[in-house]
C-alpha positions, 0 to 999 in steps of 0.5 A, a space after each residue: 500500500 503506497 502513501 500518495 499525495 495529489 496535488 490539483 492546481 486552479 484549472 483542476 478544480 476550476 469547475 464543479 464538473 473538474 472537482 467531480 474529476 478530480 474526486 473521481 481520480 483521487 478515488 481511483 488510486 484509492 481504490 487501487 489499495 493506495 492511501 490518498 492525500 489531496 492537496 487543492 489550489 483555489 478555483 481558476 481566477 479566484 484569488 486574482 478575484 479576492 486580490 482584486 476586491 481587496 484593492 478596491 477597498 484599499 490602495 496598499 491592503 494590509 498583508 495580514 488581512 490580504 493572507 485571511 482573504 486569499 486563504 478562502 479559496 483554498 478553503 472552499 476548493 477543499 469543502 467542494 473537493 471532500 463533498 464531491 468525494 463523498 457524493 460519489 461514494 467515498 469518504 473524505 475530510 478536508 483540512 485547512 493549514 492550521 489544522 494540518 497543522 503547518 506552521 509558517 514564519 510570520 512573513 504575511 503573503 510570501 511565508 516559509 514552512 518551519 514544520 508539518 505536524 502530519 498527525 491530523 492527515 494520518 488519523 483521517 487516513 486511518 479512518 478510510 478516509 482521503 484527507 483534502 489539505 487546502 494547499 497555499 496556506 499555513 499559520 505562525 507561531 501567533 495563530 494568524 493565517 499565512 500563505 505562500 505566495 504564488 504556487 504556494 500549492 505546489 510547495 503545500 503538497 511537496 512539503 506535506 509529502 515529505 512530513 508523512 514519507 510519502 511514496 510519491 507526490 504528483 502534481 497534476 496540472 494543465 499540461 502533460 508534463 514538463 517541456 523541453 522548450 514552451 510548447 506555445 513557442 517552439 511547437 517542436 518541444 518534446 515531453 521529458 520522460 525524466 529529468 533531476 531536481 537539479 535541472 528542474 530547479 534551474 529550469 524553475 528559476 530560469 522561467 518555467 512555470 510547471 513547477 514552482 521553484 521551493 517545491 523543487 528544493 523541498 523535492 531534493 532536499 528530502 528526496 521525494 519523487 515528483 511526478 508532473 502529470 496532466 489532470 484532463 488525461 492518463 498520459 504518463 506525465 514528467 518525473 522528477 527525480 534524483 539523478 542517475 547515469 542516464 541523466 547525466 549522459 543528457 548535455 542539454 535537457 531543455 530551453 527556458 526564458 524569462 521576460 520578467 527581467 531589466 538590465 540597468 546599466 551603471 556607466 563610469 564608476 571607478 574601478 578599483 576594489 569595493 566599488 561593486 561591492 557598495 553597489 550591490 550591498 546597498 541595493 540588497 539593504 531594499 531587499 532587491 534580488 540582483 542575478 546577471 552581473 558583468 563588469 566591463 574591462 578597463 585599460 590604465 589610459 581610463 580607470 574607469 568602468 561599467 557595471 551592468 546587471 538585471 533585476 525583477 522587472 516587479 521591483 524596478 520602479 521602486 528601484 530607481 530612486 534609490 540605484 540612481 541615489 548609490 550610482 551618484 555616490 559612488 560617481 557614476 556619470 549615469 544609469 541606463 535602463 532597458 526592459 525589452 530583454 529576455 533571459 535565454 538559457 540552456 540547462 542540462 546534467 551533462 555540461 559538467 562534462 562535455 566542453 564547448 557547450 557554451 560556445 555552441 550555444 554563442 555560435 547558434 545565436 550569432 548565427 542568427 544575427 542574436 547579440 549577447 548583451 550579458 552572459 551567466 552560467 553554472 555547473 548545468 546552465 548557460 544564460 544569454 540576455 537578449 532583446 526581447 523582439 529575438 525571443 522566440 527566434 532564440 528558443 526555436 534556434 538554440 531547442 533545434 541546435 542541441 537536437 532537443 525535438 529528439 528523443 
C-alpha cells in the first residue's frame, strides 16, 4: 500500500464538473489499495478575484488581512473537493493549514514552512478516509493565517509529502508534463520522460512555470519523487527525480526564458576594489534580488568602468530612486535602463562534462544575427540576455541546435 499525495492546481478544480474529476481520480488510486492525500489550489481566477476586491477597498491592503482573504479559496476548493468525494461514494475530510497543522514564519503573503505536524492527515487516513489539505496556506507561531505566495500549492503538497514519507507526490496540472522548450513557442518541444531536481530547479528559476521553484528544493532536499502529470488525461506525465547515469549522459535537457527581467546599466564608476561591492550591498539593504552581473574591462589610459546587471522587472520602479541615489555616490556619470530583454538559457546534467557547450550555444545565436548583451552560467546552465523582439527566434534556434525535438 503506497502513501500518495495529489496535488490539483486552479484549472483542476476550476469547475464543479473538474472537482467531480478530480474526486473521481483521487478515488481511483484509492481504490487501487493506495492511501490518498489531496492537496487543492483555489478555483481558476479566484484569488486574482479576492486580490482584486481587496484593492478596491484599499490602495496598499494590509498583508495580514490580504493572507485571511486569499486563504478562502483554498478553503472552499477543499469543502467542494471532500463533498464531491463523498457524493460519489467515498469518504473524505478536508483540512485547512492550521489544522494540518503547518506552521509558517510570520512573513504575511510570501511565508516559509518551519514544520508539518502530519498527525491530523494520518488519523483521517486511518479512518478510510482521503484527507483534502487546502494547499497555499499555513499559520505562525501567533495563530494568524499565512500563505505562500504564488504556487504556494505546489510547495503545500511537496512539503506535506515529505512530513508523512510519502511514496510519491504528483502534481497534476494543465499540461502533460514538463517541456523541453514552451510548447506555445517552439511547437517542436518534446515531453521529458525524466529529468533531476537539479535541472528542474534551474529550469524553475530560469522561467518555467510547471513547477514552482521551493517545491523543487523541498523535492531534493528530502528526496521525494515528483511526478508532473496532466489532470484532463492518463498520459504518463514528467518525473522528477534524483539523478542517475542516464541523466547525466543528457548535455542539454531543455530551453527556458524569462521576460520578467531589466538590465540597468551603471556607466563610469571607478574601478578599483569595493566599488561593486557598495553597489550591490546597498541595493540588497531594499531587499532587491540582483542575478546577471558583468563588469566591463578597463585599460590604465581610463580607470574607469561599467557595471551592468538585471533585476525583477516587479521591483524596478521602486528601484530607481534609490540605484540612481548609490550610482551618484559612488560617481557614476549615469544609469541606463532597458526592459525589452529576455533571459535565454540552456540547462542540462551533462555540461559538467562535455566542453564547448557554451560556445555552441554563442555560435547558434550569432548565427542568427542574436547579440549577447550579458552572459551567466553554472555547473548545468548557460544564460544569454537578449532583446526581447529575438525571443522566440532564440528558443526555436538554440531547442533545434542541441537536437532537443529528439528523443
Amino acid at each position: 500500500m503506497a502513501l500518495i499525495v495529489q496535488k490539483f492546481g486552479g484549472t483542476s478544480v476550476g469547475s464543479l464538473e473538474r472537482i467531480r474529476h478530480v474526486a473521481r481520480r483521487a478515488l481511483a488510486t484509492q481504490r487501487g489499495g493506495h492511501r490518498v492525500v489531496v492537496i487543492v489550489s483555489a478555483m481558476s481566477g479566484e484569488t486574482n478575484r479576492l486580490i482584486g476586491l481587496a484593492h478596491q477597498v484599499t490602495e496598499v491592503p494590509d498583508a495580514r488581512e490580504m493572507d485571511v482573504l486569499a486563504a478562502t479559496g483554498e478553503q472552499v476548493s477543499a469543502a467542494l473537493t471532500a463533498m464531491t468525494i463523498q457524493a460519489e461514494g467515498g469518504r473524505a475530510r478536508s483540512l485547512l493549514g492550521h489544522q494540518v497543522k503547518i506552521l509558517t514564519n510570520d512573513a504575511f503573503t510570501k511565508a516559509r514552512i518551519k514544520t508539518i505536524e502530519g498527525s491530523k492527515i494520518f488519523e483521517t487516513l486511518d479512518r478510510g478516509e482521503i484527507a483534502v489539505v487546502a494547499g497555499f496556506q499555513g499559520v505562525d507561531d501567533g495563530g494568524n493565517i499565512t500563505t505562500l505566495g504564488r504556487g504556494g500549492s505546489d510547495t503545500s503538497a511537496v512539503a506535506v509529502a515529505a512530513a508523512i514519507g510519502a511514496d510519491e507526490c504528483e502534481i497534476y496540472t494543465d499540461v502533460d508534463g514538463v517541456y523541453t522548450t514552451d510548447p506555445n513557442v517552439c511547437p517542436s518541444a518534446r515531453k521529458i520522460d525524466r529529468i533531476s531536481y537539479e535541472e528542474m530547479l534551474e529550469l524553475a528559476s530560469l522561467g518555467a512555470k510547471v513547477l514552482q521553484i521551493r517545491s523543487v528544493e523541498i523535492a531534493m532536499k528530502y528526496n521525494v519523487p515528483v511526478h508532473v502529470r496532466s489532470s484532463f488525461n492518463d498520459v504518463p506525465g514528467t518525473l522528477v527525480t534524483s539523478e542517475d547515469d542516464a541523466l547525466e549522459g543528457v548535455v542539454v535537457s531543455g530551453v527556458a526564458y524569462d521576460k520578467g527581467e531589466a538590465r540597468v546599466h551603471v556607466v563610469a564608476v571607478d574601478d578599483k576594489p569595493g566599488v561593486a561591492a557598495e553597489l550591490f550591498e546597498r541595493i540588497a539593504e531594499k531587499h532587491i534580488s540582483v542575478d546577471m552581473i558583468v563588469q566591463n574591462v578597463t585599460t590604465d589610459a581610463d580607470p574607469r568602468a561599467a557595471i551592468t546587471f538585471t533585476i525583477p522587472k516587479t521591483d524596478l520602479a521602486r528601484a530607481k530612486p534609490w540605484i540612481e541615489t548609490v550610482a551618484k555616490g559612488l560617481g557614476a556619470r549615469e544609469v541606463r535602463y532597458d526592459e525589452d530583454v529576455v533571459k535565454v538559457s540552456i540547462v542540462g546534467l551533462g555540461m559538467r562534462s562535455h566542453a564547448g557547450i557554451a560556445a555552441k550555444m554563442f555560435r547558434i545565436l550569432a548565427n542568427h544575427g542574436i547579440n549577447i548583451q550579458a552572459i551567466a552560467t553554472s555547473e548545468i546552465k548557460v544564460s544569454c540576455l537578449v532583446a526581447s523582439k529575438y525571443t522566440e527566434l532564440a528558443v526555436r534556434a538554440l531547442h533545434d541546435g542541441f537536437g532537443l525535438a529528439k528523443p
